[in-house]
N, CA, C, O and CB atoms as a CASP TS submission, in Angstrom:
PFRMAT TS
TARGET T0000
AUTHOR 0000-0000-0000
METHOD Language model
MODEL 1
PARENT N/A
ATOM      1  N   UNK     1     -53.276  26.781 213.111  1.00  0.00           N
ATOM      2  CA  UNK     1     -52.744  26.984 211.791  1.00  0.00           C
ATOM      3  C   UNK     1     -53.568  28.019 211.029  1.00  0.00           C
ATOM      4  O   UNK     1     -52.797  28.892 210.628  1.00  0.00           O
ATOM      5  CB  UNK     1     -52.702  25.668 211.036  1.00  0.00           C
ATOM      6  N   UNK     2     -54.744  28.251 210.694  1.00  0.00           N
ATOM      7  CA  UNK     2     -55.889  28.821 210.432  1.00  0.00           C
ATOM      8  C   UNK     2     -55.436  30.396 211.171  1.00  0.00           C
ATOM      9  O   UNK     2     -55.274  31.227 210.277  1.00  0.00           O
ATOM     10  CB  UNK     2     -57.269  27.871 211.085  1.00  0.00           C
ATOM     11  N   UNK     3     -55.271  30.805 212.164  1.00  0.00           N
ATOM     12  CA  UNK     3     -54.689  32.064 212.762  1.00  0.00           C
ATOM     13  C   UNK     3     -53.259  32.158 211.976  1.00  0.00           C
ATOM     14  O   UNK     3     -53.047  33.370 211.954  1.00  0.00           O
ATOM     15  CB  UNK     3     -54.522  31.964 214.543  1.00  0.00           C
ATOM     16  N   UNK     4     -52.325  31.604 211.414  1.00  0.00           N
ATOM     17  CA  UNK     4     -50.778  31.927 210.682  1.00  0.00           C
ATOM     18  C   UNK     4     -51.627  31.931 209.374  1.00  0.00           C
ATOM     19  O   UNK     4     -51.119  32.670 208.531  1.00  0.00           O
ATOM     20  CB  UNK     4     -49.196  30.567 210.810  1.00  0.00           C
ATOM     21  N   UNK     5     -52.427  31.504 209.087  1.00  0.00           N
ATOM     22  CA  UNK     5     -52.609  31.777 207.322  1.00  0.00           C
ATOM     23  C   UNK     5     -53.005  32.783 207.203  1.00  0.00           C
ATOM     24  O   UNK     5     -52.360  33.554 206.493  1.00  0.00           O
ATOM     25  CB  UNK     5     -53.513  30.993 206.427  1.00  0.00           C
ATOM     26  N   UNK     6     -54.020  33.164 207.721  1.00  0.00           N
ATOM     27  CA  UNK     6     -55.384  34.347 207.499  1.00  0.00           C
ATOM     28  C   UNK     6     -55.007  35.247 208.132  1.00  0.00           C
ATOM     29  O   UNK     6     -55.464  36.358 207.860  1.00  0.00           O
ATOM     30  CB  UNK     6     -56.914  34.079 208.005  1.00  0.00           C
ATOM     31  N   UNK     7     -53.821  35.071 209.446  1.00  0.00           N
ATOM     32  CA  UNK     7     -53.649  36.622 209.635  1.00  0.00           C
ATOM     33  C   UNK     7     -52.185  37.283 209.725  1.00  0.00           C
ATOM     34  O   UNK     7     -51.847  38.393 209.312  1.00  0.00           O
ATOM     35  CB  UNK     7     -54.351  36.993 210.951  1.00  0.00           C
ATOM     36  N   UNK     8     -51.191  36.045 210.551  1.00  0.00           N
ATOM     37  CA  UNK     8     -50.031  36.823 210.179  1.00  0.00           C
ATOM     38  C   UNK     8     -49.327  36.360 208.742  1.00  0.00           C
ATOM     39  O   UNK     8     -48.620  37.219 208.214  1.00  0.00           O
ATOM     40  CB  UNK     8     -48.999  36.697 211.377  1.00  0.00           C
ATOM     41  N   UNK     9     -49.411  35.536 208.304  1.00  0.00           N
ATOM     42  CA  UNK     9     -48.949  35.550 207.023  1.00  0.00           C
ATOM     43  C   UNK     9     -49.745  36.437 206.217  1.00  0.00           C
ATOM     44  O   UNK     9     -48.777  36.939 205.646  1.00  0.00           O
ATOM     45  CB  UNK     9     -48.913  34.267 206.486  1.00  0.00           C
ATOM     46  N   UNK    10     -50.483  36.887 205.836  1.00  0.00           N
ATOM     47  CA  UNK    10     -51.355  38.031 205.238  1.00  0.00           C
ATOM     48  C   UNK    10     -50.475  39.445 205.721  1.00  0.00           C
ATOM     49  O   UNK    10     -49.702  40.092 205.014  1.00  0.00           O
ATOM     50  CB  UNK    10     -53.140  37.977 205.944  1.00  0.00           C
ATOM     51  N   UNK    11     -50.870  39.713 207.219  1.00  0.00           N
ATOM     52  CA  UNK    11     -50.297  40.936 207.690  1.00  0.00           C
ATOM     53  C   UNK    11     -48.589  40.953 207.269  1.00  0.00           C
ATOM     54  O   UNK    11     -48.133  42.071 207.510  1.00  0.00           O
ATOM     55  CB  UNK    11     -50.591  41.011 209.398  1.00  0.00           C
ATOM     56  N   UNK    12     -47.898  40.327 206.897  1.00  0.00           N
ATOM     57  CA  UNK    12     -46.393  40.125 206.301  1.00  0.00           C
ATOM     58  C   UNK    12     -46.261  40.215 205.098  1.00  0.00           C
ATOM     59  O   UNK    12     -45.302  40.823 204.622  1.00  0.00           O
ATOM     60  CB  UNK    12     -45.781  38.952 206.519  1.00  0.00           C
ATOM     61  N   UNK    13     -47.344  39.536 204.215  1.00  0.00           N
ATOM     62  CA  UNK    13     -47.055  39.428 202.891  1.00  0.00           C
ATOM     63  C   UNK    13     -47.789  40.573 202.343  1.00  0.00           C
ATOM     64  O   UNK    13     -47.509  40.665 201.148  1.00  0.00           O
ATOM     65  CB  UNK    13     -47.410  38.088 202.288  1.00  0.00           C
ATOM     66  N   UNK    14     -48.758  41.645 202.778  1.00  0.00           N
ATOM     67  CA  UNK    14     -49.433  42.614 202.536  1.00  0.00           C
ATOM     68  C   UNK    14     -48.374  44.121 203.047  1.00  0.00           C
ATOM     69  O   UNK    14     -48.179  45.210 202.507  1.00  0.00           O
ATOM     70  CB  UNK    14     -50.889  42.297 203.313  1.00  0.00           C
ATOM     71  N   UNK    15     -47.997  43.642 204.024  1.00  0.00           N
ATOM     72  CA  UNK    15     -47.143  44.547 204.872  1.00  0.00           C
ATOM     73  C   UNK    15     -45.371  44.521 204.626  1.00  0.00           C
ATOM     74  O   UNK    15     -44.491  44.956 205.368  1.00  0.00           O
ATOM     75  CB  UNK    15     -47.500  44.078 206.435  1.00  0.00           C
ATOM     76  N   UNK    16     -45.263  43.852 203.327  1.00  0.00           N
ATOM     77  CA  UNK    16     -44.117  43.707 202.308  1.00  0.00           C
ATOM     78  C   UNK    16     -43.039  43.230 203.157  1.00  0.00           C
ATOM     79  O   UNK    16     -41.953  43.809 203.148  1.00  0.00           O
ATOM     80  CB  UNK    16     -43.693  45.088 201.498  1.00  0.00           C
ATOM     81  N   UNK    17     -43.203  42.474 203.702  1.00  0.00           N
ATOM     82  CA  UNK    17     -42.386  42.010 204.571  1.00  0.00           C
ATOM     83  C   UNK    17     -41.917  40.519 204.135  1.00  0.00           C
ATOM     84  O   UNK    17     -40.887  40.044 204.612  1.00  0.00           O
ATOM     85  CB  UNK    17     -43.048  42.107 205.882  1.00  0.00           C
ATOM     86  N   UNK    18     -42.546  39.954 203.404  1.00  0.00           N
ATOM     87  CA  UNK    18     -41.895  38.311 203.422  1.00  0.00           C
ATOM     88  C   UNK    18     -42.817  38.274 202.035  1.00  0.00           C
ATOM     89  O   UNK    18     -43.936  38.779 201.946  1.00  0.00           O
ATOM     90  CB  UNK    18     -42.354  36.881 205.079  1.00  0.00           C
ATOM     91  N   UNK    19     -42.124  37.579 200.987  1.00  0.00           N
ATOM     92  CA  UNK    19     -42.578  36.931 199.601  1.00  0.00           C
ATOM     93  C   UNK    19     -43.580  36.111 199.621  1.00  0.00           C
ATOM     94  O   UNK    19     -44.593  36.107 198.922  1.00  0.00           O
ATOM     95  CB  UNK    19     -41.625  36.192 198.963  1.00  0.00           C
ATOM     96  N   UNK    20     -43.162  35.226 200.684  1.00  0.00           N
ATOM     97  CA  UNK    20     -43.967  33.498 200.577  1.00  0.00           C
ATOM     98  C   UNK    20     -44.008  33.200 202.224  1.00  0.00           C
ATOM     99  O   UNK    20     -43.129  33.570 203.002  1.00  0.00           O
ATOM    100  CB  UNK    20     -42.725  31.902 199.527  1.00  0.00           C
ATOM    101  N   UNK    21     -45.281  32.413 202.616  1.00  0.00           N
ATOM    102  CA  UNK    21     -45.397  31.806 203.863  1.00  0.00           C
ATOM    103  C   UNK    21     -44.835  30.311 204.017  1.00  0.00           C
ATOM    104  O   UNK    21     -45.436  29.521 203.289  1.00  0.00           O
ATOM    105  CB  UNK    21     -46.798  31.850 204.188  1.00  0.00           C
ATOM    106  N   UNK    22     -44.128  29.916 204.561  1.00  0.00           N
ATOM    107  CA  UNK    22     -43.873  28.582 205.086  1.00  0.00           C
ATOM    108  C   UNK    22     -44.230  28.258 206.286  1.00  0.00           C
ATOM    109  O   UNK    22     -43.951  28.912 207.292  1.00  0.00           O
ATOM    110  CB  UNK    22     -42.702  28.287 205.060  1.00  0.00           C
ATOM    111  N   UNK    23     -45.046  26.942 206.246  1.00  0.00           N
ATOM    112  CA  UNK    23     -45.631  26.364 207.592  1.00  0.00           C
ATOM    113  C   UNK    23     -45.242  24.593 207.740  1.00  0.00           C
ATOM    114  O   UNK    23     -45.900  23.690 207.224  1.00  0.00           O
ATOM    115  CB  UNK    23     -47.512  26.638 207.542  1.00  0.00           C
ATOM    116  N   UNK    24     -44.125  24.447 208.503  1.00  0.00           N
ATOM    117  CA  UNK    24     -43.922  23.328 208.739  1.00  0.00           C
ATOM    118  C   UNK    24     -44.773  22.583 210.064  1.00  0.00           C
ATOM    119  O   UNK    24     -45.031  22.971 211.203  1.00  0.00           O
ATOM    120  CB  UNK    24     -42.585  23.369 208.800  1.00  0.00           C
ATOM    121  N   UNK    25     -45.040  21.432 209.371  1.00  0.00           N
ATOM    122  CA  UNK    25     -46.326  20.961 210.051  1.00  0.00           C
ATOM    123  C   UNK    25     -46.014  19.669 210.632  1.00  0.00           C
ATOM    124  O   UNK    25     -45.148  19.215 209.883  1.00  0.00           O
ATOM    125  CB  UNK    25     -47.577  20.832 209.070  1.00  0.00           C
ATOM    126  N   UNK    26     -46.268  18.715 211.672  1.00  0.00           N
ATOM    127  CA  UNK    26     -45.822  17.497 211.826  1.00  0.00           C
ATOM    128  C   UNK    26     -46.828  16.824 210.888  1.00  0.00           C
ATOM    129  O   UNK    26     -47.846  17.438 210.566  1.00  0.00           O
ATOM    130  CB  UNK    26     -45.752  17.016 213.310  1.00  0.00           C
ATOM    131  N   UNK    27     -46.533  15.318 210.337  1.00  0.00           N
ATOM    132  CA  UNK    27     -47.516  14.692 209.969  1.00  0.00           C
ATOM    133  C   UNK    27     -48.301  13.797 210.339  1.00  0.00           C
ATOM    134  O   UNK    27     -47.535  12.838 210.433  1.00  0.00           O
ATOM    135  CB  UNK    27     -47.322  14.439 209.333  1.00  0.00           C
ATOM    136  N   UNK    28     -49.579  13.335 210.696  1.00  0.00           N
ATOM    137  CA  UNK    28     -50.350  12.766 211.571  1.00  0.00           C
ATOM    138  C   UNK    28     -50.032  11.636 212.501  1.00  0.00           C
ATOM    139  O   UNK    28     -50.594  11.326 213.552  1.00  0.00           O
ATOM    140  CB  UNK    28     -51.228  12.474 210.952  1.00  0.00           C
ATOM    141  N   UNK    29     -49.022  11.093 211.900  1.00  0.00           N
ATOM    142  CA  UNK    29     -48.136  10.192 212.603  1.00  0.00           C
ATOM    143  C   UNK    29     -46.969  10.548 213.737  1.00  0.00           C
ATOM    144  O   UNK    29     -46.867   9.982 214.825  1.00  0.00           O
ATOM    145  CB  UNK    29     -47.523   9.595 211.593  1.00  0.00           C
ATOM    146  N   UNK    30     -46.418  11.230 213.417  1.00  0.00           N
ATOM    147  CA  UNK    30     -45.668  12.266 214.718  1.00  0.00           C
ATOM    148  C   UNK    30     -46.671  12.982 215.308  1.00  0.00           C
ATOM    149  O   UNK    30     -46.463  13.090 216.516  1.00  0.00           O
ATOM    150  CB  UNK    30     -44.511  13.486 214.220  1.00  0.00           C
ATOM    151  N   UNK    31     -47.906  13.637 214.860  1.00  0.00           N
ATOM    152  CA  UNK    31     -48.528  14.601 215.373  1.00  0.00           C
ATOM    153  C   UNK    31     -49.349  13.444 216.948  1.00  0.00           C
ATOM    154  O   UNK    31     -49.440  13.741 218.139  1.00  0.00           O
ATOM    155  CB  UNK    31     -49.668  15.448 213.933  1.00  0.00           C
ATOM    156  N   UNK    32     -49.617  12.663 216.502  1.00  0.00           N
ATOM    157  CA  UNK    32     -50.277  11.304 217.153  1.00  0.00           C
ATOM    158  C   UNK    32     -49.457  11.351 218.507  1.00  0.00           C
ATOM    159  O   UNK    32     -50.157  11.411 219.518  1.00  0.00           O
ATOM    160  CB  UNK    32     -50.006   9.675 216.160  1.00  0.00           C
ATOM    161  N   UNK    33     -48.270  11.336 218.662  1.00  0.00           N
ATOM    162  CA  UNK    33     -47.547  11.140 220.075  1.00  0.00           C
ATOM    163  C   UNK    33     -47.166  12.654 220.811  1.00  0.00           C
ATOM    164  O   UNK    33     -46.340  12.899 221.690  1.00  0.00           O
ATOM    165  CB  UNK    33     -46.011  10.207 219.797  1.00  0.00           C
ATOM    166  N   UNK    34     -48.019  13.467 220.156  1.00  0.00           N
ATOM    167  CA  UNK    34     -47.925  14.713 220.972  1.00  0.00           C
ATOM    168  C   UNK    34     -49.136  15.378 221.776  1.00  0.00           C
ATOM    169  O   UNK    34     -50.263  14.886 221.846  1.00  0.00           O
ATOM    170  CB  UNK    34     -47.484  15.680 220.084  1.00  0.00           C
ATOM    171  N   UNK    35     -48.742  16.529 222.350  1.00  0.00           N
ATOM    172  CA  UNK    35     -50.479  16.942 223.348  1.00  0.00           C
ATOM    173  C   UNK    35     -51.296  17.462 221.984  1.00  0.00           C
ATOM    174  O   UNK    35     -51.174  17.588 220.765  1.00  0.00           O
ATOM    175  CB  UNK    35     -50.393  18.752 224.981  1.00  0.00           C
ATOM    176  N   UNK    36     -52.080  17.637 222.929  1.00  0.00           N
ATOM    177  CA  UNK    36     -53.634  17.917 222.011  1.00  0.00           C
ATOM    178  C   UNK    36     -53.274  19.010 221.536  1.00  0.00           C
ATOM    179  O   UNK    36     -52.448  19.801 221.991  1.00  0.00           O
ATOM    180  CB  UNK    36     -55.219  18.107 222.794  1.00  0.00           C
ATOM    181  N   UNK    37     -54.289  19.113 220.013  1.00  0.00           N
ATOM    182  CA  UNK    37     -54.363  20.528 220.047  1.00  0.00           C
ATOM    183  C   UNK    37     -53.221  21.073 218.912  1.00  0.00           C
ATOM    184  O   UNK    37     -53.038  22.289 218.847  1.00  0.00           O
ATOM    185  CB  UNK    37     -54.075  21.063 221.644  1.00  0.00           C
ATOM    186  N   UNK    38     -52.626  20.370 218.219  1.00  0.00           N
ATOM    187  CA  UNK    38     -51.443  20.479 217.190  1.00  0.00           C
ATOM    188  C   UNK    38     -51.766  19.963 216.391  1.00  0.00           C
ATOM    189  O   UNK    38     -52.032  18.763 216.320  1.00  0.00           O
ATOM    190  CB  UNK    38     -50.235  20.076 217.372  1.00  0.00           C
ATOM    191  N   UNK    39     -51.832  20.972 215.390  1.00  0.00           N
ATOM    192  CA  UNK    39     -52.114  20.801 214.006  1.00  0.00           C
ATOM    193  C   UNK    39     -51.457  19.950 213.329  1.00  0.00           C
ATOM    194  O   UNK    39     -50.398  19.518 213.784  1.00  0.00           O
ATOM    195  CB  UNK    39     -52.010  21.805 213.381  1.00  0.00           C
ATOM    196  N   UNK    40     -52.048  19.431 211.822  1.00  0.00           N
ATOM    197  CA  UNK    40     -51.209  18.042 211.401  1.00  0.00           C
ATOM    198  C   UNK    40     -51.254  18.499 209.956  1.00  0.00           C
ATOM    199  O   UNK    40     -52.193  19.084 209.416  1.00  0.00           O
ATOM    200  CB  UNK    40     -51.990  16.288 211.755  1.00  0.00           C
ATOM    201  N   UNK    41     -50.198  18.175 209.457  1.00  0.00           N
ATOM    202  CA  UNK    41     -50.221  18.496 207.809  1.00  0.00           C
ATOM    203  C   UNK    41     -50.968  17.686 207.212  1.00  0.00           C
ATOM    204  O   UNK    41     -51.120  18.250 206.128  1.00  0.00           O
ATOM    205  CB  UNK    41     -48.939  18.406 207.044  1.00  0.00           C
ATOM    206  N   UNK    42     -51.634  16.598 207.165  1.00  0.00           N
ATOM    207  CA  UNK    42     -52.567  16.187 206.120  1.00  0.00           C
ATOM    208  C   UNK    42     -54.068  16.846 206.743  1.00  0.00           C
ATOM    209  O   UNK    42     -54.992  16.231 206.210  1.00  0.00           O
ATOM    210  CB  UNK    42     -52.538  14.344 205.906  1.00  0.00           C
ATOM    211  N   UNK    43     -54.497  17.729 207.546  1.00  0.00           N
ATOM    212  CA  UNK    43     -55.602  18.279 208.019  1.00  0.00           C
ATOM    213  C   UNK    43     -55.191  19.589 207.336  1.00  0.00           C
ATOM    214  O   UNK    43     -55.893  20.129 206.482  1.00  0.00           O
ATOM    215  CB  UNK    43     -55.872  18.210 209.633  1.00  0.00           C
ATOM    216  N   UNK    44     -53.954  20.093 207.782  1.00  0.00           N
ATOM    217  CA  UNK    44     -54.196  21.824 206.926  1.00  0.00           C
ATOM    218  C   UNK    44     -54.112  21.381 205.534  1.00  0.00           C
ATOM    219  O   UNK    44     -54.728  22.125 204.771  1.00  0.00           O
ATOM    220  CB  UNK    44     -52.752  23.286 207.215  1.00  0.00           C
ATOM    221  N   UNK    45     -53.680  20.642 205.124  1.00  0.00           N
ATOM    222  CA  UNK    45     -53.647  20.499 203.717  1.00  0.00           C
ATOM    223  C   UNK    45     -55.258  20.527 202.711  1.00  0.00           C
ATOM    224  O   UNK    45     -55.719  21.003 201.673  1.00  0.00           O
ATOM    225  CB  UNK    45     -52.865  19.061 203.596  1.00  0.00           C
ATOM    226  N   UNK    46     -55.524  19.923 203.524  1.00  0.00           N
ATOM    227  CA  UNK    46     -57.404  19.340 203.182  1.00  0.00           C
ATOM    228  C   UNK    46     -58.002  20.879 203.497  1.00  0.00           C
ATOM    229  O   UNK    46     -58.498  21.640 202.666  1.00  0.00           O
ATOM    230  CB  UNK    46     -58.349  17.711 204.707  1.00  0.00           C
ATOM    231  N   UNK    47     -57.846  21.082 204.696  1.00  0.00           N
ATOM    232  CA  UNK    47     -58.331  22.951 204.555  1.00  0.00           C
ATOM    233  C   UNK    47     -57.882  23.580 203.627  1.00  0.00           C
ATOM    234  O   UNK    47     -58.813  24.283 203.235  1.00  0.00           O
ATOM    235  CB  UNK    47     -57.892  23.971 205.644  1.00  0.00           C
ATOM    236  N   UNK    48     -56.982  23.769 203.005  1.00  0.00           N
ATOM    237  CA  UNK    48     -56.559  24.724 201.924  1.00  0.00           C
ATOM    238  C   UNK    48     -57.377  24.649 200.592  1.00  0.00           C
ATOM    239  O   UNK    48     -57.992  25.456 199.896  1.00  0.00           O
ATOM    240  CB  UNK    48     -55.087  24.463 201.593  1.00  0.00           C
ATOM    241  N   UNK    49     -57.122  23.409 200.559  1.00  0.00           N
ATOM    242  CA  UNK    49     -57.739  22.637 199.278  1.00  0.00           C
ATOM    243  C   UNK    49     -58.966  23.155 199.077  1.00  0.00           C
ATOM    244  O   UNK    49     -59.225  23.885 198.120  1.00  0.00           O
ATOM    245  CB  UNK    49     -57.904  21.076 199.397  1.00  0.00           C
ATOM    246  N   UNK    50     -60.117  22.680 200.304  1.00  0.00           N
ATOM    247  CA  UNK    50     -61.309  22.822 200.649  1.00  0.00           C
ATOM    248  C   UNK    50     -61.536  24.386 199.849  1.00  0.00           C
ATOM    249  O   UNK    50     -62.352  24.453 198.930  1.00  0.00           O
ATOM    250  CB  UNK    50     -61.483  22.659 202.346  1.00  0.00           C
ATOM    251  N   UNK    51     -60.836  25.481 200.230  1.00  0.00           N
ATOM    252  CA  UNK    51     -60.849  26.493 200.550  1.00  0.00           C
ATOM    253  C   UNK    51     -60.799  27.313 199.150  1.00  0.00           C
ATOM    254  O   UNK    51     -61.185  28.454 198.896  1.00  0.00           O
ATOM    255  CB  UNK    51     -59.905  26.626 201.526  1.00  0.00           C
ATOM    256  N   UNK    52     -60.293  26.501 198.475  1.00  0.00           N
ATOM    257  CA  UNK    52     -59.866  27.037 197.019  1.00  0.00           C
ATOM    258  C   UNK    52     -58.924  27.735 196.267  1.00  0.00           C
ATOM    259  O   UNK    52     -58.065  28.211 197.010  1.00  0.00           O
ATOM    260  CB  UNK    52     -60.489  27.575 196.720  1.00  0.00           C
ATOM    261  N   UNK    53     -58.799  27.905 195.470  1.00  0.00           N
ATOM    262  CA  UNK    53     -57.927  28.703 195.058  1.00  0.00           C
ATOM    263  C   UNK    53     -57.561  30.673 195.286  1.00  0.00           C
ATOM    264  O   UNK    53     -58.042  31.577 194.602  1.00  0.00           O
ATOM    265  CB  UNK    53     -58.209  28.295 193.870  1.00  0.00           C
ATOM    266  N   UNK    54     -57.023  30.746 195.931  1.00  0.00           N
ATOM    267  CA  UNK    54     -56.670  32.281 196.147  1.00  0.00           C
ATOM    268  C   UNK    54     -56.860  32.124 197.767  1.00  0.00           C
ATOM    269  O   UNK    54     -56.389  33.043 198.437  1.00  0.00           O
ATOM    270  CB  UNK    54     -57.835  33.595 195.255  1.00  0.00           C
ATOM    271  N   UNK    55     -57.424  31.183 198.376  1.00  0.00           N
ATOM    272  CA  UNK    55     -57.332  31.462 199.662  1.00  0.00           C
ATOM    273  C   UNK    55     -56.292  30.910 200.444  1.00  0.00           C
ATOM    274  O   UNK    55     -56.437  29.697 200.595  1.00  0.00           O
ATOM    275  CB  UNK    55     -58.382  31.181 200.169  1.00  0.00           C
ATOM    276  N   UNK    56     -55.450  31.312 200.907  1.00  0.00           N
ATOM    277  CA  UNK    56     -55.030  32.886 201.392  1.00  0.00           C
ATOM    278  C   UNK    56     -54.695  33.274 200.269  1.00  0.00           C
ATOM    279  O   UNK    56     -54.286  32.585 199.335  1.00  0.00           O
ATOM    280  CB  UNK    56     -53.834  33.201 202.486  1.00  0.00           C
ATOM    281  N   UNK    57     -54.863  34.459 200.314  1.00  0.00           N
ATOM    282  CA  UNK    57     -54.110  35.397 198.942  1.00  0.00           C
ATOM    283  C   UNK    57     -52.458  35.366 199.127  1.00  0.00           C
ATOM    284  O   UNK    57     -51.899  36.387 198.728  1.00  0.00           O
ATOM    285  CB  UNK    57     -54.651  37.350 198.978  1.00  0.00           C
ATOM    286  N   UNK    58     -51.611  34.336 199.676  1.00  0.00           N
ATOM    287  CA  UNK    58     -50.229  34.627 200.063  1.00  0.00           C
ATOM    288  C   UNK    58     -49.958  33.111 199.702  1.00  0.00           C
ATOM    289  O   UNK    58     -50.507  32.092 200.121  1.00  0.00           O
ATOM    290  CB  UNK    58     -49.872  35.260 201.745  1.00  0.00           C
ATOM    291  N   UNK    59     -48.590  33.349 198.484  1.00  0.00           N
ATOM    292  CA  UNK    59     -48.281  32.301 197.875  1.00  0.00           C
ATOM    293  C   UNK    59     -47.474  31.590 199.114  1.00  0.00           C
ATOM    294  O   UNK    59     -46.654  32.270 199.731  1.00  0.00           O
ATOM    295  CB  UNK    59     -47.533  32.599 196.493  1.00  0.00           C
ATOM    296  N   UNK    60     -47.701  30.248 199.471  1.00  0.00           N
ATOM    297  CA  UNK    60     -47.759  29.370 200.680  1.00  0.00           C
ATOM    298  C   UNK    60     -46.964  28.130 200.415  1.00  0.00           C
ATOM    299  O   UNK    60     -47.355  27.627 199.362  1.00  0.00           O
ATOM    300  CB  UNK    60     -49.230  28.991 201.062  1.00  0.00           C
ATOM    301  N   UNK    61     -46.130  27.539 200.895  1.00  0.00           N
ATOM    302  CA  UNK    61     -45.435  26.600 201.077  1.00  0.00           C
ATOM    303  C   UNK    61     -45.656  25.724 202.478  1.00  0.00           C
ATOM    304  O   UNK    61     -45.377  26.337 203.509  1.00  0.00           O
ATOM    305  CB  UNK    61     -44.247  27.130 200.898  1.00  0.00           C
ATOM    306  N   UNK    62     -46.106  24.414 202.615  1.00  0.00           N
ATOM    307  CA  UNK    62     -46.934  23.490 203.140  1.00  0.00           C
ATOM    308  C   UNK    62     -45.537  22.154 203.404  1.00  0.00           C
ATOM    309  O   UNK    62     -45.393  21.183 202.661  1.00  0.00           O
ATOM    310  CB  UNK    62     -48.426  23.134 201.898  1.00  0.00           C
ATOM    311  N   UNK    63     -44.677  22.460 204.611  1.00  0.00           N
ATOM    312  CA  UNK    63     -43.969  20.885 204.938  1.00  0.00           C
ATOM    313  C   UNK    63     -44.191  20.287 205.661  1.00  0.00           C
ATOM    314  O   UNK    63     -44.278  20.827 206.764  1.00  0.00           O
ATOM    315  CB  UNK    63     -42.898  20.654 205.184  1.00  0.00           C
ATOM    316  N   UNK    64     -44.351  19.314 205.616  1.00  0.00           N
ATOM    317  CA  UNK    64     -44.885  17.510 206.761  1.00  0.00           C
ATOM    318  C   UNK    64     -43.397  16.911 207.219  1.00  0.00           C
ATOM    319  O   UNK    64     -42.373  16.728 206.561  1.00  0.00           O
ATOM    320  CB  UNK    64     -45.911  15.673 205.413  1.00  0.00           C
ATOM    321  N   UNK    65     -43.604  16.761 208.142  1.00  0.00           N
ATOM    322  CA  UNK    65     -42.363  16.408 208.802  1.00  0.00           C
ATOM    323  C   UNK    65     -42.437  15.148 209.473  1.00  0.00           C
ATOM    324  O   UNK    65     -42.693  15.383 210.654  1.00  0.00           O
ATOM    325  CB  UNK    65     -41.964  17.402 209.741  1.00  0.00           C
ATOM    326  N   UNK    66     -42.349  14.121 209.303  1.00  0.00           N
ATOM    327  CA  UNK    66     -42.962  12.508 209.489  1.00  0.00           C
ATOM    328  C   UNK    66     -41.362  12.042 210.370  1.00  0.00           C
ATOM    329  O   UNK    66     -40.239  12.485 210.131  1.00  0.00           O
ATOM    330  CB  UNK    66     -43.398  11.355 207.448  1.00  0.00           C
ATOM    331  N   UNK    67     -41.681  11.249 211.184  1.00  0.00           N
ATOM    332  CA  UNK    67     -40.631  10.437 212.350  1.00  0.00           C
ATOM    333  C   UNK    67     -39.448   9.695 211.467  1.00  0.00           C
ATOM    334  O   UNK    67     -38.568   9.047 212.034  1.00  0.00           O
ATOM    335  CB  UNK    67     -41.597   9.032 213.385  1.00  0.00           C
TER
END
């Protein structure tokens, strides 16, 4: 997830290509019955947060997708 924020959503939204990023995410509960290694919307969420305000510089839209 961290590689779609910081670089192709940047390289799109810099490169006037797309307004806003959307990243639909499973949520830890669906994410739970899948292989390793897949990101979970209450983890990118907590990164963003963490991260502060302006980071990414690309106004971002964040969906959890629960069973």
């Amino acid at each position: 997830m961290a590689y779609d924020l910081f670089v192709k959503h940047m390289a799109f939204f810099v490169g006037d290509v797309i307004d806003v990023g959307i990243e639909i995410l499973p949520m830890k509960e669906l994410q739970a019955g899948m292989s390793s290694g897949v990101p979970y919307y209450e983890k990118g969420l907590y990164d963003l947060i963490r991260q502060g305000r302006g980071v990414p510089a690309v106004p971002l839209v964040v969906i959890g997708i629960a069973p």
